[in-house]
C-alpha positions in Angstrom: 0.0 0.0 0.0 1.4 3.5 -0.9 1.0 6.2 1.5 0.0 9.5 0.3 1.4 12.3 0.6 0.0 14.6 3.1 2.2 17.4 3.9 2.0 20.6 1.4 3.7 23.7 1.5 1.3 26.3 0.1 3.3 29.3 -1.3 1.2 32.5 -2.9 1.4 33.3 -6.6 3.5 36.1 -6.1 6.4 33.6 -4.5 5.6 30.8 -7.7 6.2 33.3 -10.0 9.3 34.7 -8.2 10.6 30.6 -7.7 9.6 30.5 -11.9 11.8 33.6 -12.9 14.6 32.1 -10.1 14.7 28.8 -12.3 14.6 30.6 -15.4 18.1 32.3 -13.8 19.6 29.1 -13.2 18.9 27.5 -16.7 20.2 30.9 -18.6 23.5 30.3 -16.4 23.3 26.0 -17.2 22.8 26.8 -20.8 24.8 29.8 -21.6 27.7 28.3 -19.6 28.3 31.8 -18.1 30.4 32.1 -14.9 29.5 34.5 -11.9 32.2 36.1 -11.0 32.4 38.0 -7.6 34.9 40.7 -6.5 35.3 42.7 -3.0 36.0 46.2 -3.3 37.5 48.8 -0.1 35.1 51.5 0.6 38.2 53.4 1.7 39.3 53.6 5.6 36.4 52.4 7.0 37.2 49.3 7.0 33.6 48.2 4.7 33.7 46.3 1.5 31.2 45.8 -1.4 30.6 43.0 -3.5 31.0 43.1 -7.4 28.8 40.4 -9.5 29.7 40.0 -13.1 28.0 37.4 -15.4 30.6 36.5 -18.1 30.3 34.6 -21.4 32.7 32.8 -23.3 33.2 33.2 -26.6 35.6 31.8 -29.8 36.4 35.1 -31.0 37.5 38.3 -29.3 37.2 39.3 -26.7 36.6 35.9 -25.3 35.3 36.6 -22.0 32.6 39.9 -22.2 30.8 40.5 -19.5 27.2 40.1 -20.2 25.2 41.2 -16.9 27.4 43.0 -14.1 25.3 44.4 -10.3 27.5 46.7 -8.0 24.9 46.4 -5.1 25.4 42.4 -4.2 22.0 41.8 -6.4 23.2 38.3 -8.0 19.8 38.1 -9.3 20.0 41.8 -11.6 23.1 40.5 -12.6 21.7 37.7 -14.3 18.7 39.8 -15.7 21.0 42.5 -16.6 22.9 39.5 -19.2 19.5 37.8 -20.0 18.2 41.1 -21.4 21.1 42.4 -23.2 20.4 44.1 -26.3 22.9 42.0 -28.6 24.0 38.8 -29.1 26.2 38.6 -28.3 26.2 41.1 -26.2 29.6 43.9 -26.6 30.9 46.1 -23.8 31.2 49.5 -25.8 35.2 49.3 -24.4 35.7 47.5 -27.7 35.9 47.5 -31.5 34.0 45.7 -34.0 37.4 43.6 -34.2 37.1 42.6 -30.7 40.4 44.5 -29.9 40.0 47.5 -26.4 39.0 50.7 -27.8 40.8 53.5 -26.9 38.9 56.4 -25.6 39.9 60.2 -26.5 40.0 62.9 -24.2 
């Protein structure tokens, strides 16, 4: 005899729909093989650091790593919006040329 299952964990529509876009994160960063790349910056002397996200993609030609999403306030999840609603694919930082090479900016 199989016994039921009788425990549920009811959850409002506003949290499904924020678990649904969640899951949509994690299979953009499975399918896209991006890495999430975290750095600590100082805030100066007191001592206080932030956290950097970047969201890079890999690519055959160059640049071969361009950062796709990038969040300055520790917000993992804009990150990963930021580089799943990037306007080209795929996406360019303006830093470079059409040749992939840095641009250099004039004064």
């Amino acid at each position: 005899m199989s016994k039921k299952k009788t425990h549920f964990t009811i959850v409002s529509s506003a949290e499904l729909e924020e678990l649904r876009r969640d899951r949509e994160r994690l299979n953009a960063l499975e399918s896209c093989c991006w890495d999430v790349r975290f750095d600590s910056h100082s805030n100066g002397m007191d001592g206080d650091y932030s956290i950097s996200i970047e969201i890079i993609g890999h690519y055959e030609g160059k640049p071969h790593e361009r950062v796709m999403g990038e969040n300055y306030n520790e917000n993992l999840r804009a990150a990963i919006d930021q580089a799943l609603t990037a306007e080209a694919y795929p996406p360019e930082r303006p830093e470079y040329d059409q040749y992939g090479n840095p641009e250099r900016r004039r004064a």
